[in-house]
MDAnalysis code that builds the backbone (N, CA, C; Angstrom):
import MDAnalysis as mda
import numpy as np

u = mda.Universe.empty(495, n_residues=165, atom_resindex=np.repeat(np.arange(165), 3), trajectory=True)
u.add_TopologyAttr("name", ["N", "CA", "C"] * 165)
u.add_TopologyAttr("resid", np.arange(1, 166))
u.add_TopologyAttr("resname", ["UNK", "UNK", "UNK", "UNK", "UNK", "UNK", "UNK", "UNK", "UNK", "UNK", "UNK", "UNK", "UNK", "UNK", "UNK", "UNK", "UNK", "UNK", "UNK", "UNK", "UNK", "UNK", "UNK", "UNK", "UNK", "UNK", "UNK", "UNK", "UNK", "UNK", "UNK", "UNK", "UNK", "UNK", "UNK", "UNK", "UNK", "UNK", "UNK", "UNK", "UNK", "UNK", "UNK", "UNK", "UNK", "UNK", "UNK", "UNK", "UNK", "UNK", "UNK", "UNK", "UNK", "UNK", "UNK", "UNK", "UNK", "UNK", "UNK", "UNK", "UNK", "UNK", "UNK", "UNK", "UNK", "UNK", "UNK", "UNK", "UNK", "UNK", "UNK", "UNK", "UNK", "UNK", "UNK", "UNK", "UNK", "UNK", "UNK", "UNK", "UNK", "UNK", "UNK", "UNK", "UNK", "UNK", "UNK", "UNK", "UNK", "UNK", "UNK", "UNK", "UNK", "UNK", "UNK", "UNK", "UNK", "UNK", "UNK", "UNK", "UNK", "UNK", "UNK", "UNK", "UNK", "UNK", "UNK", "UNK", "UNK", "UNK", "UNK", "UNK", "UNK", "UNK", "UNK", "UNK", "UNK", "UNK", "UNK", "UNK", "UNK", "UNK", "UNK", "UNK", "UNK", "UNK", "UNK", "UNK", "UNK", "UNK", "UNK", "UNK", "UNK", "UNK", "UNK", "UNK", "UNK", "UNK", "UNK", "UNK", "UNK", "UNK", "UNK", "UNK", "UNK", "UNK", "UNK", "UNK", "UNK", "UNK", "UNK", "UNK", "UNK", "UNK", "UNK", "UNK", "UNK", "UNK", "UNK", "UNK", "UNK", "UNK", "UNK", "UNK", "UNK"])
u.atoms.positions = np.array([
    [18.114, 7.603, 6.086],
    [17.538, 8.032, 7.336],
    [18.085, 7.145, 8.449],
    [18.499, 7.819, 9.253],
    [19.243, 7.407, 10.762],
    [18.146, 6.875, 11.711],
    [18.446, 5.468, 12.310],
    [17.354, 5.061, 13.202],
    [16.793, 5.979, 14.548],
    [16.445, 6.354, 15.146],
    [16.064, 6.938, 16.236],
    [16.792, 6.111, 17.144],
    [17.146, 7.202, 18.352],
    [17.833, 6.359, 19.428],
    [17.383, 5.196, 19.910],
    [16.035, 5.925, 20.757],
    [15.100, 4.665, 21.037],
    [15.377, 3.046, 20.395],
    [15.080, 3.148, 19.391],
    [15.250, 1.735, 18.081],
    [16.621, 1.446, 18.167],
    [17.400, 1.937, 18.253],
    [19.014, 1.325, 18.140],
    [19.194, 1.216, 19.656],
    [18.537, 1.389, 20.336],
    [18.657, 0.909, 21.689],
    [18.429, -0.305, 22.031],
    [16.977, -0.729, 21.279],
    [16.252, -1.996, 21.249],
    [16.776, -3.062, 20.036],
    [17.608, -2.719, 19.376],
    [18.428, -3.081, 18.494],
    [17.846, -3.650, 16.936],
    [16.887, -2.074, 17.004],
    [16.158, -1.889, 15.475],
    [17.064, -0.691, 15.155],
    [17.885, -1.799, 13.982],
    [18.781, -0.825, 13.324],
    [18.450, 0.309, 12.100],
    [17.050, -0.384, 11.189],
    [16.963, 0.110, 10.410],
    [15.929, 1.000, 10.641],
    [15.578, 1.851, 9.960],
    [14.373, 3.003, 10.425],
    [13.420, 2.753, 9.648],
    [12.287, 2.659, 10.132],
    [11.317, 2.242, 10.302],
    [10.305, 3.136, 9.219],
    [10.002, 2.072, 7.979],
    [9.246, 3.121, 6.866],
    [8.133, 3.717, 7.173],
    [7.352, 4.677, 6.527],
    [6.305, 5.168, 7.420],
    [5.562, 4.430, 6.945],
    [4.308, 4.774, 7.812],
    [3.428, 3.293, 7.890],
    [1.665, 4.295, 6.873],
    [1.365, 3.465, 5.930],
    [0.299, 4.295, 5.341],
    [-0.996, 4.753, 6.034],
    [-1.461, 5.552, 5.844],
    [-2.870, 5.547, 6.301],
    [-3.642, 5.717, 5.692],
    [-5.091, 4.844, 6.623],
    [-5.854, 4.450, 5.721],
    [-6.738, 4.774, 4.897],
    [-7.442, 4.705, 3.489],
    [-7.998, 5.175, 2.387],
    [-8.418, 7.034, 3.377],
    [-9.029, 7.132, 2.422],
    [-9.360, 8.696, 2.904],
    [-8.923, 9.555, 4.175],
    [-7.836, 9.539, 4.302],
    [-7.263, 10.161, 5.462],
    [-7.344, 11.638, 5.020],
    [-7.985, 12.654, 6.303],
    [-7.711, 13.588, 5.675],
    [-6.292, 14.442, 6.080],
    [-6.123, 15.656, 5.349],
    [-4.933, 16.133, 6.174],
    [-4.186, 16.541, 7.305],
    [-5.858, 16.116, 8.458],
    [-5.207, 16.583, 9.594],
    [-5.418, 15.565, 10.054],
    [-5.326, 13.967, 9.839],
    [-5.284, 13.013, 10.183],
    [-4.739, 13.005, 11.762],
    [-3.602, 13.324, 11.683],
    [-2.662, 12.752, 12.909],
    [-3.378, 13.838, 14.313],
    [-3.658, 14.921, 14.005],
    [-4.411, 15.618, 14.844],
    [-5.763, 15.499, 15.421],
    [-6.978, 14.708, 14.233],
    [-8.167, 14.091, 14.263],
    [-7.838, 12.366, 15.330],
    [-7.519, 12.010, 15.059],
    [-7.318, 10.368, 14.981],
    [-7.425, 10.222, 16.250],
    [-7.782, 9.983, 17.172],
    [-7.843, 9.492, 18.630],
    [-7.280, 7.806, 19.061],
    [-7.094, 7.589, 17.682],
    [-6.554, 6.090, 18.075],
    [-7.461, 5.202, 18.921],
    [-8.947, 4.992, 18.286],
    [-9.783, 4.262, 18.998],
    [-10.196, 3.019, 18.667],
    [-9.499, 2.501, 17.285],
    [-9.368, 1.437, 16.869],
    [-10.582, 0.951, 16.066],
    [-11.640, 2.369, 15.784],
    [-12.838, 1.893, 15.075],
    [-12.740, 1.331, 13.882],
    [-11.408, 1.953, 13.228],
    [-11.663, 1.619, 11.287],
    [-10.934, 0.165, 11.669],
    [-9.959, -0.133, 12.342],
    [-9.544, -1.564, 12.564],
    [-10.743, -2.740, 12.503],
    [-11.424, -2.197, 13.620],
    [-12.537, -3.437, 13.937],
    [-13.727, -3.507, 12.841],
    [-13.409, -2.436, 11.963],
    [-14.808, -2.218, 10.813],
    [-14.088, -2.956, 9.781],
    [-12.756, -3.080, 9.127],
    [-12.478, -3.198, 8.257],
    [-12.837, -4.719, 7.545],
    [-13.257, -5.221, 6.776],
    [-13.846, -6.496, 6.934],
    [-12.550, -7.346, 5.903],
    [-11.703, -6.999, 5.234],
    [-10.834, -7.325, 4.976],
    [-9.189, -7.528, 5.629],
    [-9.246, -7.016, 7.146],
    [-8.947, -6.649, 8.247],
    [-7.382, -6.221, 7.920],
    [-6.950, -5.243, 7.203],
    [-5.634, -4.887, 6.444],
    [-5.593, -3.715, 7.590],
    [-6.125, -2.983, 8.360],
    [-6.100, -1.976, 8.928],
    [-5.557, -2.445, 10.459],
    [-4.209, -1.930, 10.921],
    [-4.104, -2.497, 11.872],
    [-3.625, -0.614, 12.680],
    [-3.000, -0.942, 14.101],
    [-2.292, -0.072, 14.825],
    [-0.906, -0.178, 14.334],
    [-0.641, 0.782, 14.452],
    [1.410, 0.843, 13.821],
    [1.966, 1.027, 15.119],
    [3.126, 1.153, 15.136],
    [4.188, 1.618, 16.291],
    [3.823, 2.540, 17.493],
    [2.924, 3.823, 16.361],
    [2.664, 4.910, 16.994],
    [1.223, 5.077, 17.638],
    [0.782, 3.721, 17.706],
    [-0.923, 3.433, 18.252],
    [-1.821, 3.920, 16.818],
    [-1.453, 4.913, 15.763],
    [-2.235, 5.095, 14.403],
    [-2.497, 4.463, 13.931],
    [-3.566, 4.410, 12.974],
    [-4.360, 2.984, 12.139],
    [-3.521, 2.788, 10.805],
    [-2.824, 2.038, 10.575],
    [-1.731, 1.854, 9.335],
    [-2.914, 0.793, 8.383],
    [-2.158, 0.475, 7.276],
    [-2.386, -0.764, 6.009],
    [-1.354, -1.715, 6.224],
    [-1.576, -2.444, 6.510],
    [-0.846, -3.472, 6.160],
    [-0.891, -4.589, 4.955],
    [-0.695, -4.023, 4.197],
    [-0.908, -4.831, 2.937],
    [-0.745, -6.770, 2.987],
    [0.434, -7.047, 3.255],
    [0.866, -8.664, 4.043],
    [-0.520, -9.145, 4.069],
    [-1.735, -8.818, 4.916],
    [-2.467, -9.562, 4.824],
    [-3.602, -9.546, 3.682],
    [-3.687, -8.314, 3.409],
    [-4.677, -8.373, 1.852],
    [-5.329, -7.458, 1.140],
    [-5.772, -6.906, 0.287],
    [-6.362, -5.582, 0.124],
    [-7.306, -5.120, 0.289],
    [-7.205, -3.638, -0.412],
    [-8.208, -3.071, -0.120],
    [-9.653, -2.825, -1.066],
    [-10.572, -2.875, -0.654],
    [-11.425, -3.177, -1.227],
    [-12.518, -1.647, -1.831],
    [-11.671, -0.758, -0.932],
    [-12.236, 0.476, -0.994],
    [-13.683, 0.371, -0.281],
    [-14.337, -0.210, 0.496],
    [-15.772, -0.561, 0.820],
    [-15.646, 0.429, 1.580],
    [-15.030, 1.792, 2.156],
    [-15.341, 2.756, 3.129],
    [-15.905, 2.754, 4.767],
    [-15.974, 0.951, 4.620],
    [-16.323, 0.873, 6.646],
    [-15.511, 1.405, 7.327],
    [-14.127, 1.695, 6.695],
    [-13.544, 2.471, 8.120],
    [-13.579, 4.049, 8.448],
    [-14.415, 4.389, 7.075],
    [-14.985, 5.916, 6.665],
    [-15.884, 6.167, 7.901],
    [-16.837, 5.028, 7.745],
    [-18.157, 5.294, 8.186],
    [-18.091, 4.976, 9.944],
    [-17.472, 4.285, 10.159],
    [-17.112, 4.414, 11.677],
    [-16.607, 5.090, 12.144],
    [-15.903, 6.328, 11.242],
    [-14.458, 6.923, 12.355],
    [-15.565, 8.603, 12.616],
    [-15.615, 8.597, 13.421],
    [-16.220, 9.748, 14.474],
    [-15.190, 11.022, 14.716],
    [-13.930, 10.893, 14.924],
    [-13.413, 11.825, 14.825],
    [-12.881, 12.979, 12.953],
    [-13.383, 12.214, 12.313],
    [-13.096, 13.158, 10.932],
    [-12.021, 12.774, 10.654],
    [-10.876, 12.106, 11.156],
    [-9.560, 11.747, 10.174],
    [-9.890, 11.311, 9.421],
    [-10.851, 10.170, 8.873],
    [-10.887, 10.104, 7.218],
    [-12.682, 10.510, 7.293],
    [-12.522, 11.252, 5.960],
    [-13.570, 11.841, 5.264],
    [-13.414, 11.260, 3.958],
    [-14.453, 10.665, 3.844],
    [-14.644, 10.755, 2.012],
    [-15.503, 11.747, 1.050],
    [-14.859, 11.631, -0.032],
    [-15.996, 13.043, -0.484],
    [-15.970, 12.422, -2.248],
    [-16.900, 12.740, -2.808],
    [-17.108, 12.343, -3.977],
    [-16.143, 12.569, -4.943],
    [-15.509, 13.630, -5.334],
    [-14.623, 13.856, -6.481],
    [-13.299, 13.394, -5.870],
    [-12.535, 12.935, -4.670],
    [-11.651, 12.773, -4.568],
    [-11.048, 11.297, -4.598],
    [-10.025, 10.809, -4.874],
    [-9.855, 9.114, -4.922],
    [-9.881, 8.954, -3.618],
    [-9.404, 7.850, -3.166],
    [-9.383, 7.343, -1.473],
    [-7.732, 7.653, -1.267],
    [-7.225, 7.472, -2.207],
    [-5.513, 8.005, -1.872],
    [-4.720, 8.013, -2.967],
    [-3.920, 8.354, -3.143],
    [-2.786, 8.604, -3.839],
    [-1.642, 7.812, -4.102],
    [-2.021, 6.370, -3.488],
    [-0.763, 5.549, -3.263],
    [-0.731, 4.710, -4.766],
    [0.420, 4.220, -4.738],
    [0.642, 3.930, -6.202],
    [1.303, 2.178, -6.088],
    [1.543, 1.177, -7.008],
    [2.477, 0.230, -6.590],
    [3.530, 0.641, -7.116],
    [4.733, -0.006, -7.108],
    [6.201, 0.010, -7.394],
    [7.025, -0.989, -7.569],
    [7.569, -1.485, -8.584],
    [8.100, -3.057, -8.718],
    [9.077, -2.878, -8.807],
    [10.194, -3.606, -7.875],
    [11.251, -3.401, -7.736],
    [12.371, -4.238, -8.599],
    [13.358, -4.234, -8.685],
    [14.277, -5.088, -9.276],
    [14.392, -6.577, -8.863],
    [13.797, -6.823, -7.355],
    [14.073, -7.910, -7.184],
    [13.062, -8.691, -8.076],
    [12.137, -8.141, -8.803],
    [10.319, -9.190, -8.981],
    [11.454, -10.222, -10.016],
    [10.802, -11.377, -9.707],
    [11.391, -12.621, -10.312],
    [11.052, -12.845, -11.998],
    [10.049, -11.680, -12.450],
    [10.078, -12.223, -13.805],
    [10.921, -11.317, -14.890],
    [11.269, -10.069, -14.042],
    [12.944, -8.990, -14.406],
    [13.727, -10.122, -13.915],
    [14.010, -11.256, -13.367],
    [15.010, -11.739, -13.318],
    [15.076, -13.035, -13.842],
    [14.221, -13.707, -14.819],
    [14.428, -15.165, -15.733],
    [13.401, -15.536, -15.228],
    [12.756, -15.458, -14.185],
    [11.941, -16.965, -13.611],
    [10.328, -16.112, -14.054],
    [9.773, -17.449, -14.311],
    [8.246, -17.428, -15.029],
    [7.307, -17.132, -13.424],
    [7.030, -15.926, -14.175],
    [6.125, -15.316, -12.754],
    [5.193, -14.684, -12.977],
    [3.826, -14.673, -13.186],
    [3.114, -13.631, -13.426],
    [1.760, -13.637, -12.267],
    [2.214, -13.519, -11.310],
    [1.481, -13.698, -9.893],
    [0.657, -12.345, -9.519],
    [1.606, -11.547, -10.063],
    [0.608, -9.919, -9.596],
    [-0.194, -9.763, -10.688],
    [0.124, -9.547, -11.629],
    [-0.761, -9.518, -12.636],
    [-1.976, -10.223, -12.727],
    [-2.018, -10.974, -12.268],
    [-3.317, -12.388, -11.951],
    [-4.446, -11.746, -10.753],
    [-3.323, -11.121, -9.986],
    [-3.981, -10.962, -8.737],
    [-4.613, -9.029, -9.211],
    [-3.882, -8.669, -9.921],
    [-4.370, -7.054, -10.100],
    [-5.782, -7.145, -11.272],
    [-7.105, -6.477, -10.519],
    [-8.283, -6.546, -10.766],
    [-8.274, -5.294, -11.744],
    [-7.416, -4.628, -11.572],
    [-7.781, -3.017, -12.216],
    [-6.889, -3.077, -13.959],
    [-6.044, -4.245, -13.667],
    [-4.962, -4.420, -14.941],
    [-4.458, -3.541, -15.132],
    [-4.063, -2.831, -13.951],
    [-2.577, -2.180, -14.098],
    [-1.665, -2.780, -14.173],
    [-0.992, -3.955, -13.914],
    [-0.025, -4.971, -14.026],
    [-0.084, -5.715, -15.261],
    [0.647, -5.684, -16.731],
    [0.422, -6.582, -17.435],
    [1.878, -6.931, -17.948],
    [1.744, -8.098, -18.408],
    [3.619, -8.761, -18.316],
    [3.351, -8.439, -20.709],
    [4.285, -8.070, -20.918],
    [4.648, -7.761, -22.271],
    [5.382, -8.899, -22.934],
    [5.419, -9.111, -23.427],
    [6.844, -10.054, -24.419],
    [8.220, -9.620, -24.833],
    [9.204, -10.155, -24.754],
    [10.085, -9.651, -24.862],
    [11.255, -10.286, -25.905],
    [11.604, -10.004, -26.943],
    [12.425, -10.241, -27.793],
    [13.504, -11.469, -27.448],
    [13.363, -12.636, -27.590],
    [14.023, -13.992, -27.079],
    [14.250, -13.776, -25.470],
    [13.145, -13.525, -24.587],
    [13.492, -13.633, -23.237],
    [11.706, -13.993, -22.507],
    [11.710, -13.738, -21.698],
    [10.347, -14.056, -20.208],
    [10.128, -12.545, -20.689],
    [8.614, -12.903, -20.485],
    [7.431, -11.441, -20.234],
    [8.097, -10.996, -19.384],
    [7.665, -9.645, -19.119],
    [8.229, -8.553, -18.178],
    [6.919, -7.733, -17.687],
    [6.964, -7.531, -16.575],
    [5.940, -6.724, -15.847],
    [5.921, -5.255, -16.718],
    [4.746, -4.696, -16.826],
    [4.672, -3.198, -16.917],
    [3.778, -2.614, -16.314],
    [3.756, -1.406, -15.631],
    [3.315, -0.933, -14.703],
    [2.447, 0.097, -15.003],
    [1.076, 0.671, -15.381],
    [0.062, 1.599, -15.823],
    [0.038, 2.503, -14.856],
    [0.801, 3.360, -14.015],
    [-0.035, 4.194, -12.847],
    [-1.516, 4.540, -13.002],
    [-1.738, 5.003, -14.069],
    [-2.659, 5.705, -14.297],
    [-4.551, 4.558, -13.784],
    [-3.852, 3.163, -13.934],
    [-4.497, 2.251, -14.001],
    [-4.548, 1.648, -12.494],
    [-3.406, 2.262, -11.739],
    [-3.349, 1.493, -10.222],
    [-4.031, 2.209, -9.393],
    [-4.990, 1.208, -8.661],
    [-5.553, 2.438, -7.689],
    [-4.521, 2.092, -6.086],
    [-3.965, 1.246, -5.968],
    [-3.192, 1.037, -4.964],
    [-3.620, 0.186, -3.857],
    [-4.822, -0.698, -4.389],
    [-5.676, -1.204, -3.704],
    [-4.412, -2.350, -2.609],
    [-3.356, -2.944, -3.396],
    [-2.271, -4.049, -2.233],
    [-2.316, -5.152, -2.416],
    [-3.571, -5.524, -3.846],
    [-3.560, -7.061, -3.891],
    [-2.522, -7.218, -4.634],
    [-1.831, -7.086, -5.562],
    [-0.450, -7.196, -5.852],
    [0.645, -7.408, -4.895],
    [0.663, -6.458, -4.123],
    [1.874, -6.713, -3.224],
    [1.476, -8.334, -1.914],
    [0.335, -8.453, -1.895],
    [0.063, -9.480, -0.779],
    [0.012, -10.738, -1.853],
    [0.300, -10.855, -3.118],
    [0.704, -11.767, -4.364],
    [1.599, -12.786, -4.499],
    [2.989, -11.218, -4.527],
    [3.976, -11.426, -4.925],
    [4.762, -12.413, -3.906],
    [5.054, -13.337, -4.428],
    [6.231, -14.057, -3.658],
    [7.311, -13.586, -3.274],
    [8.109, -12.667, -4.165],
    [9.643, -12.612, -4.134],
    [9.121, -11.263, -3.243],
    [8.162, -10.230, -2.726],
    [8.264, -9.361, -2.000],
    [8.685, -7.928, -2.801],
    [8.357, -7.879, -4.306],
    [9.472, -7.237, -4.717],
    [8.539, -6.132, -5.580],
    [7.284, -5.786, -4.828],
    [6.375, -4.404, -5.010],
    [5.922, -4.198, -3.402],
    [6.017, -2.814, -4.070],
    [6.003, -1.807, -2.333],
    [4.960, -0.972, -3.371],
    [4.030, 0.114, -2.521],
    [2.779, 0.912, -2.614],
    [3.551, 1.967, -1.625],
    [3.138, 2.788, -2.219],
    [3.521, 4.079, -1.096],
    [2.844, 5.697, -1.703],
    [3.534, 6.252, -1.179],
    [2.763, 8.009, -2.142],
    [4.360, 8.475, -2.501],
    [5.243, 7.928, -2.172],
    [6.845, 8.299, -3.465],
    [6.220, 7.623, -4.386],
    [5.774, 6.550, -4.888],
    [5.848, 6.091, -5.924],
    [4.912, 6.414, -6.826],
    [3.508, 7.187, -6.245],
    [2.551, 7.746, -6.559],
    [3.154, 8.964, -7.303],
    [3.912, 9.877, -6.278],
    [4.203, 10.837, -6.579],
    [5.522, 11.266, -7.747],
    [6.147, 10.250, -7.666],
    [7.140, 9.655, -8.756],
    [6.624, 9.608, -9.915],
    [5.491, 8.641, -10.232],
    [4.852, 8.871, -11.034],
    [4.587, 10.391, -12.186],
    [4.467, 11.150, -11.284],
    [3.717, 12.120, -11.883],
    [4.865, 13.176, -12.833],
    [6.314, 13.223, -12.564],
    [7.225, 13.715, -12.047],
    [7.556, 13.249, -14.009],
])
């Protein structure tokens, strides 16, 4: 994907991933959302910030999610709804090639930090444990990724949706 003019103007070369939104968004999010900054100021784990586009993103970097629904219960316009049979989202983690314990070094930092034990490191035939990844087990909550040192799990809905595939 090609940067937008705008951004290569300002000399953001790379394009800019989309930014998640938060737990129960519904599908007409971007149409609901008034951008009033309620689920921000509710969030008590404060991962909910404004993105680029004034929308309420995750920012994982600072910490997860806890699923506690304050930013459910504040938002007045209906972009997120929660409803009983549905999860809060679809997002999944994703460990990339860089994670340091696919590469020799003794690491088991996400795994420590993942409450749901979707993350568990295996043994491996004369080598370092190795991460393995449960989708089924991740709810996508981000404490993994705000963990990892080497930076080397991303959460998104490709990887969710990858999953399934």
């Amino acid at each position: 994907m090609l940067p937008a003019r705008r951004n290569f103007l300002r000399g953001k070369f790379a394009a800019a991933a989309p930014q998640l939104r938060p737990p129960w968004a519904t599908a007409e999010f971007a149409q609901r959302c008034t951008r009033c900054g309620a689920c921000a100021k509710a969030c008590p784990e404060h991962i909910i910030a404004a993105g680029a586009s004034g929308y309420p993103g995750i920012e994982f970097s600072v910490g997860a999610c806890t699923f506690c629904a304050a930013c459910v219960d504040v938002c007045k316009d209906a972009a997120l709804a929660r409803s009983a049979d549905s999860p809060p989202w679809s997002v999944k983690a994703a460990i990339a090639p860089t994670c340091l314990a696919l590469n020799g070094v003794e690491c088991r930092i996400c795994g420590d930090a993942c409450e749901a034990g979707a993350i568990r490191f295996r043994p491996q035939l004369g080598g370092m444990y190795t991460p393995t990844l449960d989708l089924a087990a991740c709810s996508g909550c981000g404490a993994c990724y705000a963990a990892c040192p080497a930076t080397a799990i991303s959460l998104s809905e490709a990887a969710a949706s990858a999953a399934l595939v």
